[in-house]
C-alpha positions in Angstrom: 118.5 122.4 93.2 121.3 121.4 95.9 120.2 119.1 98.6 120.4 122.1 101.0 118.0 124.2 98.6 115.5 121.5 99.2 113.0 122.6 101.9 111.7 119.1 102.4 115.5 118.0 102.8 115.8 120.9 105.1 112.6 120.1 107.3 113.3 116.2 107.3 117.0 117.3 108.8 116.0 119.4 111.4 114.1 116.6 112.7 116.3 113.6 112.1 118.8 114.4 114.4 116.8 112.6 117.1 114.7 109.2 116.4 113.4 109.9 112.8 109.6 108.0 114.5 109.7 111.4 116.9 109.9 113.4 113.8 107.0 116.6 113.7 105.4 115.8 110.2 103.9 119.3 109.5 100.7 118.6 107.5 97.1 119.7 107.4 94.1 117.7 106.3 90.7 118.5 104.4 88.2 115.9 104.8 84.6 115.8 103.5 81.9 116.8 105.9 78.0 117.2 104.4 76.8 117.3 108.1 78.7 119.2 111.7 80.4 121.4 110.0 84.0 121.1 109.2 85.9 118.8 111.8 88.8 119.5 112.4 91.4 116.5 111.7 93.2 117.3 114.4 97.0 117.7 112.7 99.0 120.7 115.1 101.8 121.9 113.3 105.0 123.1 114.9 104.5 125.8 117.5 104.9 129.5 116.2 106.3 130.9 119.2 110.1 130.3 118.7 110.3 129.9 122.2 107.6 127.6 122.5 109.1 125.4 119.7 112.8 125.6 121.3 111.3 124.2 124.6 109.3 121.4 122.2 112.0 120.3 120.7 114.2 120.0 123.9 111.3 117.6 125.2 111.0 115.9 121.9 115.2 115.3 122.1 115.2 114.0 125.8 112.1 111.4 124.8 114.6 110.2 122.1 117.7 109.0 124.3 114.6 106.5 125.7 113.9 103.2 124.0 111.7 103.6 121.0 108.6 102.0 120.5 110.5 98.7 118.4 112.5 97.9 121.8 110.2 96.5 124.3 110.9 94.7 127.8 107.6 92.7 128.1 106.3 94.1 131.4 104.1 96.6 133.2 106.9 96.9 136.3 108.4 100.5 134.9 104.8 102.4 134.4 103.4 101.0 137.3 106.3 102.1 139.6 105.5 105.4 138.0 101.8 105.5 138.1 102.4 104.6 142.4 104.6 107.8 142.6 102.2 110.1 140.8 99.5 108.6 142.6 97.9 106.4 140.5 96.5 109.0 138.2 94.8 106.3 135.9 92.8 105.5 138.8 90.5 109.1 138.9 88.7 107.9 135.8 86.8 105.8 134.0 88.4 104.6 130.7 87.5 102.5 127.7 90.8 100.4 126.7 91.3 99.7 122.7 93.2 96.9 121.2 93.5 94.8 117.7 95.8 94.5 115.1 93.4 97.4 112.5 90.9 100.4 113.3 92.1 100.9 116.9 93.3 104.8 116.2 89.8 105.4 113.5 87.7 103.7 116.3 89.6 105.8 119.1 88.5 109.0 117.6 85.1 107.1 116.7 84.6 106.8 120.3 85.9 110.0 121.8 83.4 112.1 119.1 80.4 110.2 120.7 81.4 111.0 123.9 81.8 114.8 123.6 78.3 114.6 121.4 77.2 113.7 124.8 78.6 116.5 126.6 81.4 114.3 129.0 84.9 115.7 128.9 87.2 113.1 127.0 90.9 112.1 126.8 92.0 110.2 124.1 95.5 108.5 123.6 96.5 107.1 120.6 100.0 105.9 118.4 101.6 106.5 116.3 101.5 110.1 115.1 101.0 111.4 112.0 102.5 114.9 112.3 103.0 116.3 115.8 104.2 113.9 119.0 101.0 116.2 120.5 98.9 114.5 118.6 99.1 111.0 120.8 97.2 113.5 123.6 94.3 114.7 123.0 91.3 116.5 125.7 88.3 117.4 124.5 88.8 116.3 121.1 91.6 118.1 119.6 95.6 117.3 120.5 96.8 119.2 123.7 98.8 122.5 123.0 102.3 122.3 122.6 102.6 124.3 125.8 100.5 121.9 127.6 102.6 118.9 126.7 105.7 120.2 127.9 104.4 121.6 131.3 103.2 117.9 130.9 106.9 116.3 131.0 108.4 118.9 132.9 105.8 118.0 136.2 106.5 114.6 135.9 110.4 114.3 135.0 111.5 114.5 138.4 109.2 111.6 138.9 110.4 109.9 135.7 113.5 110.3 136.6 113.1 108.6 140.1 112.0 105.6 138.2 115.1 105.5 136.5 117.0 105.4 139.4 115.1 102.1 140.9 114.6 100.1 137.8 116.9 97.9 135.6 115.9 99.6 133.1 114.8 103.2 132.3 111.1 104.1 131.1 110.8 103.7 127.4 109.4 106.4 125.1 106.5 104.6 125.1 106.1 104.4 129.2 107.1 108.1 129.5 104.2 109.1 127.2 102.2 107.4 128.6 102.1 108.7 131.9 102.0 111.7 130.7 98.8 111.0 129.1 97.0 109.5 132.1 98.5 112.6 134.5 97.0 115.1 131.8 93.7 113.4 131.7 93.6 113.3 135.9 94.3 116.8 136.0 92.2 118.0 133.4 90.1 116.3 135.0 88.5 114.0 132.1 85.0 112.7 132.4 86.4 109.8 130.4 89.9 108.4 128.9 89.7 106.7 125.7 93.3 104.7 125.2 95.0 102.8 122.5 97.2 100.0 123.4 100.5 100.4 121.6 101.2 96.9 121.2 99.7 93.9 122.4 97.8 94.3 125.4 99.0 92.2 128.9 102.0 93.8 129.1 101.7 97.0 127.0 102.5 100.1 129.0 98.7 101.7 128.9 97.4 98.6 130.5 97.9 100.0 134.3 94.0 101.1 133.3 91.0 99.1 134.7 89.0 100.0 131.5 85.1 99.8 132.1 85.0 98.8 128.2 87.7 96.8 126.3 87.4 97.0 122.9 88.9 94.7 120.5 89.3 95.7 116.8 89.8 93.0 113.9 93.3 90.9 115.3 95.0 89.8 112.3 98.9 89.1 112.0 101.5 92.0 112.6 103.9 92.2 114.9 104.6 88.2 114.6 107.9 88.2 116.0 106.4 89.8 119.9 102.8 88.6 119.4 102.7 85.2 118.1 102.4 83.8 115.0 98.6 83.2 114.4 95.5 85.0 115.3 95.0 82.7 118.0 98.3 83.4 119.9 98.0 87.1 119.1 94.9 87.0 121.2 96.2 85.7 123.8 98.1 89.3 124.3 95.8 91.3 123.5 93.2 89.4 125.8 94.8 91.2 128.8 92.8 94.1 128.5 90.1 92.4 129.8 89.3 93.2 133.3 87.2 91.8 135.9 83.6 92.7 135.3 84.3 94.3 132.3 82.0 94.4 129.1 84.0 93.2 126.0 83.1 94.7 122.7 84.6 92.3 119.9 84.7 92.8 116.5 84.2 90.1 113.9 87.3 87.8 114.8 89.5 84.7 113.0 87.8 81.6 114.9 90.9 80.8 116.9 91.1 84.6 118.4 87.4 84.5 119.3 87.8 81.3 121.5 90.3 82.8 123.1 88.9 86.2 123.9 85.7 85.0 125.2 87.4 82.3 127.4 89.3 85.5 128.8 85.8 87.3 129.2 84.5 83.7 131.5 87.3 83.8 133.7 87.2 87.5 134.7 83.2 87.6 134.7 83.5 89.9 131.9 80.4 90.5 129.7 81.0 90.5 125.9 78.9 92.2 123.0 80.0 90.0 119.5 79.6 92.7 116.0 77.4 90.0 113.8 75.6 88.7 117.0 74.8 91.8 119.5 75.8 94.6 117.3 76.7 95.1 113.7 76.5 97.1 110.4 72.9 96.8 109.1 73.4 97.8 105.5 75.7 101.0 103.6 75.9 102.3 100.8 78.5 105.1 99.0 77.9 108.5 99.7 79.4 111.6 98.8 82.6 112.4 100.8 82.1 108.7 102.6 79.0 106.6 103.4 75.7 106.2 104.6 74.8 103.4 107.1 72.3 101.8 109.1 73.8 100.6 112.5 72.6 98.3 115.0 73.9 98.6 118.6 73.2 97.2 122.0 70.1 99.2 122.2 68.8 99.3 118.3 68.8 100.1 115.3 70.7 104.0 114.3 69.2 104.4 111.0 71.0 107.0 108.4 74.5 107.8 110.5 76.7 109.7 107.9 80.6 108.6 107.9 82.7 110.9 106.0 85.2 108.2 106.2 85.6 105.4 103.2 85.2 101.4 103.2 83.8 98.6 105.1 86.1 98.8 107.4 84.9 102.2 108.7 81.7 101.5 108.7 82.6 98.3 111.0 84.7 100.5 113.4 82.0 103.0 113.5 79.5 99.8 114.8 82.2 98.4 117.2 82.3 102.9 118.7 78.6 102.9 118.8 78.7 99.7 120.8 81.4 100.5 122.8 79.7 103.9 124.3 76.5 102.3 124.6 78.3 100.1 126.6 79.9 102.6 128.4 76.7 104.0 129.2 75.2 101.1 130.6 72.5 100.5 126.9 71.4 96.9 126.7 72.3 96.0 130.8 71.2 99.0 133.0 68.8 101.0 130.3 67.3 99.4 127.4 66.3 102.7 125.5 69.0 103.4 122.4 71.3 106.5 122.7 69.9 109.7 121.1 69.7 109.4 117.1 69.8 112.9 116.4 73.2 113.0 119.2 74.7 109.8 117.3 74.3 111.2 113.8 75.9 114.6 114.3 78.9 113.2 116.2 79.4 110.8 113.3 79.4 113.4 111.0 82.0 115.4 112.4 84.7 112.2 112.7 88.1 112.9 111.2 90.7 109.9 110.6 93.7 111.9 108.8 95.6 109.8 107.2 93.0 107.0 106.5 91.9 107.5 103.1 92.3 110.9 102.8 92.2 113.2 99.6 94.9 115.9 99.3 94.9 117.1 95.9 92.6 116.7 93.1 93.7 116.8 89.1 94.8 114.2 89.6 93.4 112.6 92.8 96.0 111.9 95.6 94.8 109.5 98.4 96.9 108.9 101.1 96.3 105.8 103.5 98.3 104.7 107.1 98.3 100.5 105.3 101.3 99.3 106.4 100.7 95.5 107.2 98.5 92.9 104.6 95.1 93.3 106.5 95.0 97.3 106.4 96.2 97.3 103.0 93.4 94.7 101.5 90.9 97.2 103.6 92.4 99.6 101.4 92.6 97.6 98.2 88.6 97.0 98.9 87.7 100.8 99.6 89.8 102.4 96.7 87.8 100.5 94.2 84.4 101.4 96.3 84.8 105.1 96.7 86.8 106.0 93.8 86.4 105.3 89.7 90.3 105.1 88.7 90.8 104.4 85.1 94.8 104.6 86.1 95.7 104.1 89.8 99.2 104.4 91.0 100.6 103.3 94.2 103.6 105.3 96.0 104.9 102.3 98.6 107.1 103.4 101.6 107.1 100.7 104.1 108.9 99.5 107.3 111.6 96.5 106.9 110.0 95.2 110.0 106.5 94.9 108.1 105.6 91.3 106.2 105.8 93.7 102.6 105.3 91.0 100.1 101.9 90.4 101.4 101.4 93.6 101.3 102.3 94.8 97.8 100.5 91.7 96.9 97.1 92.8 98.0 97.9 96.0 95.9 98.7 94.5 93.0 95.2 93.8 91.2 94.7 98.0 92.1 97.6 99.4 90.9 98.6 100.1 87.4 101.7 100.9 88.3 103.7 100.9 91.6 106.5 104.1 92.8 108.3 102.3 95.1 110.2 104.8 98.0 111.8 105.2 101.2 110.6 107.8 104.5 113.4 109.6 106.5 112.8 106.9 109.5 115.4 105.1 110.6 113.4 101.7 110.6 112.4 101.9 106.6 112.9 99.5 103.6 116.2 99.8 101.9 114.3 101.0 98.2 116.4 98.4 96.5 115.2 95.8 98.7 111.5 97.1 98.4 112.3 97.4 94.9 113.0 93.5 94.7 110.1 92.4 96.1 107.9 94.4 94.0 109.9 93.6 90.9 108.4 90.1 91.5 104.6 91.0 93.0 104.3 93.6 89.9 107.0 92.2 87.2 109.5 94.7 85.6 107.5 96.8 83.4 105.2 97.9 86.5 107.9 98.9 88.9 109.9 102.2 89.0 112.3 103.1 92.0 112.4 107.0 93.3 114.8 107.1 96.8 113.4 110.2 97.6 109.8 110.4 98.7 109.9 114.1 96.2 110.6 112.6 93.6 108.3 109.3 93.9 105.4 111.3 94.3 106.4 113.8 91.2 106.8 110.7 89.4 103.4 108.9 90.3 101.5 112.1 89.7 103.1 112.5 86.4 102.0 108.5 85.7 98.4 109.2 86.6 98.5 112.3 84.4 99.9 110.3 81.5 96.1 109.3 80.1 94.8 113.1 80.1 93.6 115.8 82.4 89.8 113.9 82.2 91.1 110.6 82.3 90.7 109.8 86.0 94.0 109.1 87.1 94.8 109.0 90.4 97.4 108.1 93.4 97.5 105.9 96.2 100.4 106.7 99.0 100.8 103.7 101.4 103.0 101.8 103.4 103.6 103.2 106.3 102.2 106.1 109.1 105.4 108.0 108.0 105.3 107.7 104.5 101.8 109.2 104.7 102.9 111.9 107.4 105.9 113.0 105.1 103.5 113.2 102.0 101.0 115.1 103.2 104.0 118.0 104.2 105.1 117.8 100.3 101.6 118.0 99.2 100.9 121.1 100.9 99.2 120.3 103.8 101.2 121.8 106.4 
């Protein structure tokens, strides 16, 4: 087959012609459910409408002549000029503000399915994408329609655009999606925003928010070169969520990032809630399709919540949510009574995290997981070997050259029999020979094989787990990067 007979070739073309990290992934996703139905996971493909798609597309091109989301000017000047000329949309809501280095996205959606259990209208904003730039806007609990998104842009561009004019700089792709967000959420209008920080937190572009709740997943070390180089001065970003009077929810943190949170939390007056202390996981245990836990929050213990989600880590993210809308609804200050069990359980039940330990295929087994720095991928390392019995597991690696990768492959080294090492279509992506290198001396020679083409590495790994028989119990791990996983779950048949 010629390169131009290749669909996939075909597909990742059409989109590369603009920043390869705009790129529309077209996927679907199946996950689990043994409670709430069948959740959707929330993965739009492209538009049908021609039309539609054409007008997309032109939106998704102009976004792209903007600084991406690697080139940052560390300050809040550009949204907030923007935010004054739209009239401080942010402002017409309460919010509750995520940040951390891991879980911010799972805990987002964590968060935002609580919330709608208990009938307020959300708005959640989260990064990266997996498929669809409509993904990072989402009302109500699914992404906003294509149409939405560009009658979205095309209200505020004239705005945009007047920012522009004033500034040193223009708004970054970042900054423009962001307002975007917070003028969809105000004229929605949203009971509630639930946001992601991109990166960091003082400076980040969504923090032009007052949130009621800051939330603070596990901080760990990624992003070194704009953050800092321990947990400790990482914090020290990230801490600038935290608003006056606000109540902190803090997962389990390094020593150093906890002192520096809570010393945040004294000087604003802030009230914090600490997972291990105020809130935490009670016990778990493996279930079919995810987990069963008992979870104590600000107001209790939630006996026998269902996660169709799999590892620790989810469970902890699903006790740093709980706490966060009890928070949110004043449990443990204003009402000591626990939320509604039965309300809890359900909305558990129907979370969706594509992307995070999800199956695809089956015959053999293909798991693909968002791991692209050395904390998400021991998370990973820790829940494969929980919720799965391999006999032969191989890893598919794709990863970002900006990413510390040894580390990385390293904490997937005792896992994986055998490691496909790859490249994705973005523009920021390891060389494979350079991957190739590193892995060569995590995994030695023997352990290592090098596919360029994502196709071709997944044919490859498949083939590898197939090797020990049909009933063997062979399976695949794709990792590395949000990309890698996007572009997989296309080839795979999920779009």
């Amino acid at each position: 087959m010629s390169e131009s007979d290749d669909p996939f070739e075909e597909i990742i073309a059409a989109e590369t012609d603009r920043d390869p990290d705009l790129a529309a992934i077209e996927a679907g996703s199946r996950t689990l459910r043994t409670q709430g139905g069948r959740p959707s996971a929330d993965v739009p493909a492209r538009p049908e409408d021609p039309e539609v798609d054409k007008a997309l597309r032109t939106v998704e091109a102009e976004l792209a002549t903007r600084w991406g989301e690697t080139k940052l000017e560390p300050s809040v000047s550009r949204i907030a000029a923007l935010m004054d000329v739209l009239g401080e949309p942010q402002r017409s809501y309460p919010s509750i503000h995520i940040t951390g280095t891991n879980g911010k996205t799972s805990t987002a959606r964590m968060i935002e399915a609580l919330l709608g259990a208990f009938e307020l209208r959300t708005g959640r904003y989260t990064s990266p994408h997996v498929q669809s730039i409509t993904e990072r806007i989402s009302l109500d609990g699914a992404s906003i329609s294509a149409e939405r998104f560009i009658e979205t842009y095309n209200d505020i561009k004239p705005y945009i655009e007047m920012v522009d004019s004033s500034q040193e700089y223009r708004l970054s792709f970042f900054e423009v999606l962001t307002g975007m967000a917070y003028a969809a959420f105000a004229d929605a209008p949203v009971d509630v925003a639930v946001v992601e920080v991109g990166m960091g937190g003082s400076w980040d572009a969504t923090n032009v928010i007052d949130g009621d709740v800051a939330v603070v997943t596990p901080i760990d070390l990624d992003h070194t070169d704009r953050l800092g180089s321990t947990p400790g001065e990482i914090a020290v970003e990230k801490a600038g969520i935290i608003k006056q009077d606000a109540t902190v929810i803090m997962a389990q943190q390094p020593v150093d990032a906890a002192q520096v949170l809570l010393k945040k939390a004294v000087e604003v007056d802030a009230t914090v809630a600490r997972e291990g202390l105020e809130f935490g996981v009670v016990s778990r245990q493996v279930a079919v399709g995810g987990q069963l836990a008992t979870l104590r929050g600000l107001g209790g213990e939630y006996p026998e919540v269902y996660l169709p989600l799999h590892g620790a880590h989810q469970a902890h993210n699903a006790a740093v949510a709980l706490a966060a809308v009890e928070a949110f609804f004043g449990v443990g200050a204003a009402r000591p009574e626990s939320l509604d069990i039965d309300t809890v359980r359900k909305a558990f039940a129907a979370v969706a995290s594509p992307g995070r330990m999800e199956v695809v295929r089956r015959s053999p087994t293909v798991v693909l997981d968002a791991a692209h720095n050395p904390a998400g991928a021991r998370a990973t390392a820790e829940a494969i070997q929980e919720a799965f019995d391999f006999s032969r597991l191989i890893g598919v690696v794709g990863a970002s050259g900006d990413k510390n990768v040894r580390e990385l492959l390293e904490a997937f080294e005792p896992i994986f029999a055998e490691v496909v090492v790859t490249q994705n279509s973005s523009h920021r992506a390891m060389d494979t020979d350079e991957l190739a290198a590193i892995a060569v001396e995590v995994f030695g020679d023997e352990r290592v094989q090098v596919e360029p083409r994502l196709p071709d590495a997944l044919e490859a790994a498949i083939t590898l787990a197939e090797e020990e028989g049909e009933f063997a119990g062979g399976g695949v791990l794709v990792t590395g990067s949000v990309i890698t996983v996007g572009e997989a779950r296309l080839l795979l048949g999920k779009g």
